[in-house]
C-alpha positions as CSV (number, residue, x, y, z in Angstrom):
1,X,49.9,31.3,40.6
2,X,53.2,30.5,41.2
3,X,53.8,26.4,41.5
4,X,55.9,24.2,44.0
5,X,56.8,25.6,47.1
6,X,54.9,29.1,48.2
7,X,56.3,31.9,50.3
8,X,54.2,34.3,51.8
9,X,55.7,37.4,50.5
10,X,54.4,35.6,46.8
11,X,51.2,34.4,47.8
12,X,48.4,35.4,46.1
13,X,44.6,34.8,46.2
14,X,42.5,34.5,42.4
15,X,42.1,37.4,40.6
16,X,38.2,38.8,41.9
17,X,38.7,37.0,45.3
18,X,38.9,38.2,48.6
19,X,38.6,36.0,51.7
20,X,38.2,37.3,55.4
21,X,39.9,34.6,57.8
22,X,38.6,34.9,61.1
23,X,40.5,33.1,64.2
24,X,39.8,31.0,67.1
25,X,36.4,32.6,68.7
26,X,35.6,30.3,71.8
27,X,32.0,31.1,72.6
28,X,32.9,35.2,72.2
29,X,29.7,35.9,70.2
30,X,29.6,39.5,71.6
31,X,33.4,40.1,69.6
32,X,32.3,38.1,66.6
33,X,29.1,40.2,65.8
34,X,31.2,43.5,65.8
35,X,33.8,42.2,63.8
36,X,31.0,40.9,61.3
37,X,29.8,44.5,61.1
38,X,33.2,45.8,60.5
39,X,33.8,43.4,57.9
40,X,30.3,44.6,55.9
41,X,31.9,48.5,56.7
42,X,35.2,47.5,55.0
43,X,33.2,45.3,51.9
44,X,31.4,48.8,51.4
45,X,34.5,50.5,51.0
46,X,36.2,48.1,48.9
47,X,35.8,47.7,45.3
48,X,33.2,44.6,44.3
49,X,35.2,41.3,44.4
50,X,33.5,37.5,45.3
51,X,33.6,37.5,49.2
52,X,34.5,35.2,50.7
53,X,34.5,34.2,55.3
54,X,37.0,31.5,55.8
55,X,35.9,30.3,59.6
56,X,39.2,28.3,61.3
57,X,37.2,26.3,63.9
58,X,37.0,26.6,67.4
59,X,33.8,28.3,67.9
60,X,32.6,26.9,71.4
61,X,34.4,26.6,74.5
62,X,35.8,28.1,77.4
63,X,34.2,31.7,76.4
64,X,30.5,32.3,77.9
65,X,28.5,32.4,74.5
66,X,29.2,29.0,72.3
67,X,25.7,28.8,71.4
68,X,25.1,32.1,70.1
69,X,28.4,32.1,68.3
70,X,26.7,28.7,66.6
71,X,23.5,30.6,65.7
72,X,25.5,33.4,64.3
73,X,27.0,31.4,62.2
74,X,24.2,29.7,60.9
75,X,22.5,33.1,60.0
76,X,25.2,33.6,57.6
77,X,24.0,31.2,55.3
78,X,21.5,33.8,53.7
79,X,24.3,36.3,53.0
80,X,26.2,37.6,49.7
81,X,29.3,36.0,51.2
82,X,30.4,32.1,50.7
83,X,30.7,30.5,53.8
84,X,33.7,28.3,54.6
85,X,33.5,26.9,58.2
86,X,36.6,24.4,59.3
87,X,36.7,22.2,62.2
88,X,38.3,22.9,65.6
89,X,39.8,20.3,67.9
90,X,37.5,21.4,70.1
91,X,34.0,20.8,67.6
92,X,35.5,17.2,67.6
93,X,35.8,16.7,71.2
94,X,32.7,18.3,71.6
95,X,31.3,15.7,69.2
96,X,33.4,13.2,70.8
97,X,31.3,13.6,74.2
98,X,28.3,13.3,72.6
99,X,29.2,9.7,71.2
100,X,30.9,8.4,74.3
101,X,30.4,11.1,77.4
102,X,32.2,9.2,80.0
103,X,35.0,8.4,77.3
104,X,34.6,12.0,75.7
105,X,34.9,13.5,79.3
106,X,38.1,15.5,79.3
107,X,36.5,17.7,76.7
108,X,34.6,19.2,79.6
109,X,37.8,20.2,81.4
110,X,38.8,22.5,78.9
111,X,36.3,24.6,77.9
112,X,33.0,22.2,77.8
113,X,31.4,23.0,81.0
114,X,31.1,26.6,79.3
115,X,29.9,25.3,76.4
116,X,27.0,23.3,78.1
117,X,26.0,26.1,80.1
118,X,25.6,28.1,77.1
119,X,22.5,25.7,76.2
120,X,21.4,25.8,79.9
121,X,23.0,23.0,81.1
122,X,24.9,23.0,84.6
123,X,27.4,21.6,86.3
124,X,30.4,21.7,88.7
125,X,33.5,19.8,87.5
126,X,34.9,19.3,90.7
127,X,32.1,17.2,92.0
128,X,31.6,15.6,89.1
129,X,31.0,11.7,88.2
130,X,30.1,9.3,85.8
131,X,26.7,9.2,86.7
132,X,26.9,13.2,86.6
133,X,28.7,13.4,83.1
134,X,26.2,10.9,81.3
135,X,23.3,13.2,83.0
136,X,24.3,16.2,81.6
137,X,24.9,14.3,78.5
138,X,21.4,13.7,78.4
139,X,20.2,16.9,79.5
140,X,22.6,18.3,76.4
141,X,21.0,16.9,73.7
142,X,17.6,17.9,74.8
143,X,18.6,21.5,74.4
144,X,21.7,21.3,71.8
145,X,19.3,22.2,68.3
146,X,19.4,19.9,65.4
147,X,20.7,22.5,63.4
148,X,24.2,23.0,65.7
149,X,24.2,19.8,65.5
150,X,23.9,19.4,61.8
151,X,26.3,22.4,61.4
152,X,29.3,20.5,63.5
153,X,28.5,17.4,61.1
154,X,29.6,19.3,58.3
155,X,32.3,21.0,59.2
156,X,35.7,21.0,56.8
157,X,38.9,19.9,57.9
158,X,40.8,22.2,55.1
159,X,40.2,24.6,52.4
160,X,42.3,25.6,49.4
161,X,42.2,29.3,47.7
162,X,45.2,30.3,45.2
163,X,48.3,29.9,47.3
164,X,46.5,29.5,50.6
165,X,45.8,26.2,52.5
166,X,43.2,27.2,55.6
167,X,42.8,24.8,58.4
168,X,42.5,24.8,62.0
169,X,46.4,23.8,63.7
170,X,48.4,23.1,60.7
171,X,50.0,20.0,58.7
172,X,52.6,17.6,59.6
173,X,55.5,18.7,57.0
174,X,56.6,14.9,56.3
175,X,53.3,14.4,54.1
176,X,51.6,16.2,51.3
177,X,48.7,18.6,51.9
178,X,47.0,15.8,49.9
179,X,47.8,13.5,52.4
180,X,47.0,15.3,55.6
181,X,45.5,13.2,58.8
182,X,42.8,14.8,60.2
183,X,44.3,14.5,63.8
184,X,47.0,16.8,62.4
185,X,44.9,19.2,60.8
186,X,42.9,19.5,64.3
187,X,45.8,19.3,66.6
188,X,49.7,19.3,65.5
189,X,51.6,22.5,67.2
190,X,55.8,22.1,67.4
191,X,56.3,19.7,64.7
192,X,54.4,21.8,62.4
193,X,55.2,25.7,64.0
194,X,59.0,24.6,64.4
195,X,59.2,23.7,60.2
196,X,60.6,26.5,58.7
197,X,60.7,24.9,55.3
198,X,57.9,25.9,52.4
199,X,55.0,23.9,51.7
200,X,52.9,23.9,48.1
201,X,50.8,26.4,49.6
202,X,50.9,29.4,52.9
203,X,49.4,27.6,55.9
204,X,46.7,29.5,57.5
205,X,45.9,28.0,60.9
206,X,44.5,29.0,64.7
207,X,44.7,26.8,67.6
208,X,48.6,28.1,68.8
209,X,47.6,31.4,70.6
210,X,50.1,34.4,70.0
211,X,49.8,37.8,71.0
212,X,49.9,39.5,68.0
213,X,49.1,37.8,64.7
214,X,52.2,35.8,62.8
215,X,53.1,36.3,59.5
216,X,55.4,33.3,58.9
217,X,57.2,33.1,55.3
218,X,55.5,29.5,55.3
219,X,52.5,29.9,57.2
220,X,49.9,32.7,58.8
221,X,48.5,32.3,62.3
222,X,46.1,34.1,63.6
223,X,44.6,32.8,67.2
224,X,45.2,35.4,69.3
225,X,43.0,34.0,72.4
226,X,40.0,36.1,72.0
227,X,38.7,34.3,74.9
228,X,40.4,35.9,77.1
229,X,42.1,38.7,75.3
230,X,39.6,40.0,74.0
231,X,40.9,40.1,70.6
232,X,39.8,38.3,67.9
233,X,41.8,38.8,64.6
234,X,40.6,38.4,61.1
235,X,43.2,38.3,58.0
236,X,41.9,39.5,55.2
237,X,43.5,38.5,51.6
238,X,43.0,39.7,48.2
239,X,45.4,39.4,45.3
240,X,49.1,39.4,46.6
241,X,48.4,41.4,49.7
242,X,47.5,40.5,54.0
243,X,46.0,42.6,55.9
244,X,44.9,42.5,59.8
245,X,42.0,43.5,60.2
């Protein structure tokens, strides 16, 4: 592996490693479970390696189906594949609400109102009040299950694999990758997409939708808004080379 600053065009995972990096789902369950099938097809195909599903946060909001995008997840625990699931902005606002709903509100104005409808609880924004939003607070955690719960609890903030650094928006470039805030990890956009110089490792991140995926020589993005698109991207990496799935 090559040391100090990485470029993408010399990036390269460890030797027997290959990672599938999926992008920004948003309660699309019914594009995840296909692209989890296709993913098996392709492991068939490929010669034995140790697997491995890198998860980039974002899983609820503002698509119809956060819940079962949560259970989905959770069923993967069982399989041949290690599991790496990071944290979105939008699990911590989610969590955010459930500390402090009247303080955590603005979650529910972009994308939580389809997220509490996924686990049967309804509501209109427009009419909404205080008195509403702690309601359906309550009415929440009734029906959100322990186990989602547990599962946002435990989420990752960042992951490292050879010359890649995964998490959710990217890093602010005036501090190491050791010494990352998770604010900036969850939320940064033009400080960190406008750096053009090289960090110790290839930032893979989400969060900043583009229409095609974005193959950076210091950084990888791969949101492509599946939530409305339709398209959710997956990067798959195994020694030197990337792949779109």
């Amino acid at each position: 592996m090559p040391e100090g600053p990485v470029s993408s065009a010399t990036a390269a995972m460890p030797d027997g490693q290959r990672a599938y990096i999926i992008g920004d789902i948003h309660g699309r369950e019914d594009l995840l479970t296909p692209l989890l099938e296709r993913i098996d097809e392709e492991e068939a195909r490929r010669e034995s390696a140790d697997t491995h599903l890198v998860f980039l946060g974002d899983y609820v909001d503002r698509g119809p189906m956060s819940s079962e995008v949560i259970d989905k997840l959770l069923t993967l625990d069982g399989s041949d594949k290690k599991v790496v699931a990071l944290k979105g902005n939008h699990e911590a606002s989610m969590l955010s609400f459930l500390q402090d709903p009247v303080k955590g509100k603005r979650w529910l104005h972009y994308g939580g109102d389809a997220t509490l409808r996924s686990y049967g609880v309804d509501l209109k924004l427009a009419e909404i009040t205080e008195d509403g939003i702690r309601k359906a607070a309550r009415a929440f955690k009734k029906t959100l299950p322990d186990s989602h719960l547990q599962f946002l609890g435990t989420l990752r903030t960042s992951h490292i694999m050879g010359d890649y650094f995964f998490t959710h928006a990217g890093v602010d470039p005036s501090r190491s990758l050791e010494d990352q805030k998770e604010t900036d990890l969850l939320w940064i956009r033009d400080t960190f997409l406008c750096h053009e110089g090289l960090f110790d490792k290839v930032i893979v991140h989400g969060h900043s939708i583009i229409p095609e995926p974005e193959i950076k020589e210091n950084r990888i993005g791969i949101d492509t808004g599946a939530f409305y698109s339709n398209v959710l991207t997956c990067l798959v990496l195994e020694g030197n080379t990337k792949e779109i799935l």
